[in-house]
Wavefront OBJ file of the C-alpha trace (Angstrom):
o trace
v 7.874 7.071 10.815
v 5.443 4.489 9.655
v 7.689 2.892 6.714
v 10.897 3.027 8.588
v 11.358 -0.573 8.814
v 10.566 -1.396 5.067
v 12.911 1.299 4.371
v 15.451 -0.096 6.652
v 14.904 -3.530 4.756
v 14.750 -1.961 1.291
v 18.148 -1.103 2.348
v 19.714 -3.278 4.273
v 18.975 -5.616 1.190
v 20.564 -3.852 -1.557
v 17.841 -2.041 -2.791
v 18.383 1.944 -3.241
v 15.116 4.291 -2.298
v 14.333 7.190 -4.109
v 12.082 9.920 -2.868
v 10.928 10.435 -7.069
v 8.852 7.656 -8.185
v 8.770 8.921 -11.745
v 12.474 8.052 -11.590
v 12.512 4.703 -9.806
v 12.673 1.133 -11.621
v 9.721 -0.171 -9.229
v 7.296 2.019 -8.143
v 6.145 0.475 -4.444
v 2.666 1.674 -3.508
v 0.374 0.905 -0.524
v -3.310 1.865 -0.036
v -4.286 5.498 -1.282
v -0.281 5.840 -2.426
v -1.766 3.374 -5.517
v -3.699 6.728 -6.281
v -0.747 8.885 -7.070
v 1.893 6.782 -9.277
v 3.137 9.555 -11.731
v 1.599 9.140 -15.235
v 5.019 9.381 -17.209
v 7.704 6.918 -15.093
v 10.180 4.679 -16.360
v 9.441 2.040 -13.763
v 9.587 -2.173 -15.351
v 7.447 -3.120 -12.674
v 4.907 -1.480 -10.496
v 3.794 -3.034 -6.978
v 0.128 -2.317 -5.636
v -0.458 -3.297 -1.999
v -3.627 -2.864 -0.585
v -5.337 -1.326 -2.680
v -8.204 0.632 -1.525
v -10.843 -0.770 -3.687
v -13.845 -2.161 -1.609
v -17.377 -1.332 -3.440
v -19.966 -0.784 -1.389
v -17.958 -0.616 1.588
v -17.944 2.892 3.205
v -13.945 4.040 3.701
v -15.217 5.042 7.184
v -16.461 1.913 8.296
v -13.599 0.123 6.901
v -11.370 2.885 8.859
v -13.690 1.904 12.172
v -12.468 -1.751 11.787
v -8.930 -0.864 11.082
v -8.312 1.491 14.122
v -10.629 -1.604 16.601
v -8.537 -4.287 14.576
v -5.308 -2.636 15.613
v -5.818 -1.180 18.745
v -6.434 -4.506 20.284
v -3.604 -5.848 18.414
v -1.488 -3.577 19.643
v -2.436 -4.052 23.305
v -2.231 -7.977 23.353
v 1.547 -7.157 22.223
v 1.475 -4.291 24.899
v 2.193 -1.531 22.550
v -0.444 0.658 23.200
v 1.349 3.980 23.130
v 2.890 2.893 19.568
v -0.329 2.877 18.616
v -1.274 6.009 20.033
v 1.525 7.104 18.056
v 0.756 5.436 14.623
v -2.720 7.699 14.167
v -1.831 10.511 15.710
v 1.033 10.408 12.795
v -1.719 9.775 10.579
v -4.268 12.647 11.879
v -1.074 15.455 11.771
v 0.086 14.384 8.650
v -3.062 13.914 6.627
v -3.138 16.431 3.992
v -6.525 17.496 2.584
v -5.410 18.052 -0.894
v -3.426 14.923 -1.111
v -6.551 13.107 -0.134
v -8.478 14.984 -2.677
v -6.072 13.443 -5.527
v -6.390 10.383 -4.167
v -10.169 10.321 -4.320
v -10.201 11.679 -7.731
v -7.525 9.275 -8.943
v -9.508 6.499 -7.455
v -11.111 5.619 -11.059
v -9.928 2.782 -13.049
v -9.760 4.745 -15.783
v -7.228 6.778 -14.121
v -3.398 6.437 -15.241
v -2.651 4.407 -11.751
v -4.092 1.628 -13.991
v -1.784 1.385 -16.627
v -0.608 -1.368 -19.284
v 2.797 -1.838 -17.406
v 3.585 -4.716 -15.258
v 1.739 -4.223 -12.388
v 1.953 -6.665 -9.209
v -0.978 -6.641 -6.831
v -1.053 -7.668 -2.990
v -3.992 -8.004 -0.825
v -3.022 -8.917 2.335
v -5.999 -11.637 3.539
v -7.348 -9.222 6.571
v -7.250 -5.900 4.587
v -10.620 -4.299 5.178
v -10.130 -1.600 2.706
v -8.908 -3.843 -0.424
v -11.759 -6.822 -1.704
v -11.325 -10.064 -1.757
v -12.294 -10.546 -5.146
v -9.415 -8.080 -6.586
v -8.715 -10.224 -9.270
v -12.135 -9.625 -10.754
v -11.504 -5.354 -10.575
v -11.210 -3.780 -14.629
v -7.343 -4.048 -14.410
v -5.817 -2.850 -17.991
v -2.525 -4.406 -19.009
v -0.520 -7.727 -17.326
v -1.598 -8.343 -13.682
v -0.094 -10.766 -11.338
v -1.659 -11.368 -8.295
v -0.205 -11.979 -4.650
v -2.210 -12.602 -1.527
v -0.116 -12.545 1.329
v -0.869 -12.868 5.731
v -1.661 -9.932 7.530
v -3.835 -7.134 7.622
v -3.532 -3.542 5.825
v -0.682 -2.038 7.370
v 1.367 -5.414 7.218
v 4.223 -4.135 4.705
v 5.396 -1.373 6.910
v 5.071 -4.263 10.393
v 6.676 -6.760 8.151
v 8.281 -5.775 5.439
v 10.689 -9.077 4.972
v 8.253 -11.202 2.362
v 7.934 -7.654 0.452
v 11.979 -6.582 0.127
v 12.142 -10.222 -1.000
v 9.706 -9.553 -3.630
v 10.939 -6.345 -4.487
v 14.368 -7.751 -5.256
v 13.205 -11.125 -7.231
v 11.463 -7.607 -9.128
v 15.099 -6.308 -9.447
v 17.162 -9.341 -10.586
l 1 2 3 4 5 6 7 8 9 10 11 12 13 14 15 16 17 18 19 20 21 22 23 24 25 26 27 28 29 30 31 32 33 34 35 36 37 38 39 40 41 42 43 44 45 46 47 48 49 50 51 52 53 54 55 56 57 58 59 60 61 62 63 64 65 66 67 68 69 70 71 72 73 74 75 76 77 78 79 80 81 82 83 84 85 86 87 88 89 90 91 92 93 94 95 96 97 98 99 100 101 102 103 104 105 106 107 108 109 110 111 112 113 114 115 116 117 118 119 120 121 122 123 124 125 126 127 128 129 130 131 132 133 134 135 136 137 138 139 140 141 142 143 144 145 146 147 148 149 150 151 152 153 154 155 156 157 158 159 160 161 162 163 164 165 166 167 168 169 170
């Protein structure tokens, strides 16, 4: 539900999705999802958006901000209900061991940080990602992106992203 429209871009676009990252030729990853990129993948380039990498700043509190950030988003566009929608999604779909490997693959010494090309976004409002990324122990060649928007913005706007992704696959 949540990356329908970045799918529908991805595809729309030219670009093929496949459910097995270890398989793809980019590896797309947002938030947590930068947690769980497969140690053995044949991907040439590897996109990191959002990471959530804030020290010292509580993944609660930075969820409090997200959830007031949105929710009056949302209602100024008058989509509260889509919302509503959007975390109950996220509360009936969060699985507890999934966010277990995430937390444990949270290191940087953890294969998510690998020595293959690795492209990382941080959209300027993300409250889970810091705004000095570029500093973070990154291992191998990092390019660096920071784009408009808050966390979430990929799956809202996915355009600038598919664009990316296919200057990736020419």
């Amino acid at each position: 539900m949540i990356g329908r429209q970045f799918e529908q871009a991805c595809t729309q676009s030219g670009l093929t999705i496949t459910k097995d990252p270890a398989a793809a030729d980019i590896i797309f990853a947002h938030s947590g999802g930068c947690y769980l990129i497969p140690t053995q993948n044949r991907a040439q380039h590897i996109v990191l958006v959002g990471i959530a990498y804030w020290p010292g700043r509580p993944w609660l509190f930075a969820t409090t901000i997200k959830v007031w950030r949105e929710g009056r988003l949302y209602r100024q566009l008058g989509q509260s209900g889509k919302w509503a929608q959007k975390w109950l999604f996220h509360i009936r779909y969060a699985n507890f061991l999934t966010g277990l490997r995430m937390a444990r693959n949270r290191s940087f010494e953890k294969p998510w940080n690998s020595a293959q090309k690795q492209f990382i976004i941080r959209n300027q409002h993300d409250v889970y990602c810091c705004p000095d990324l570029v500093n973070a122990p990154f291992n191998g060649p990092r390019a660096f992106l920071s784009l408009p928007g808050e966390h979430d913005d990929c799956w809202q706007n996915p355009e600038r992203y598919v664009d990316l992704l296919q200057s990736l696959h020419e």
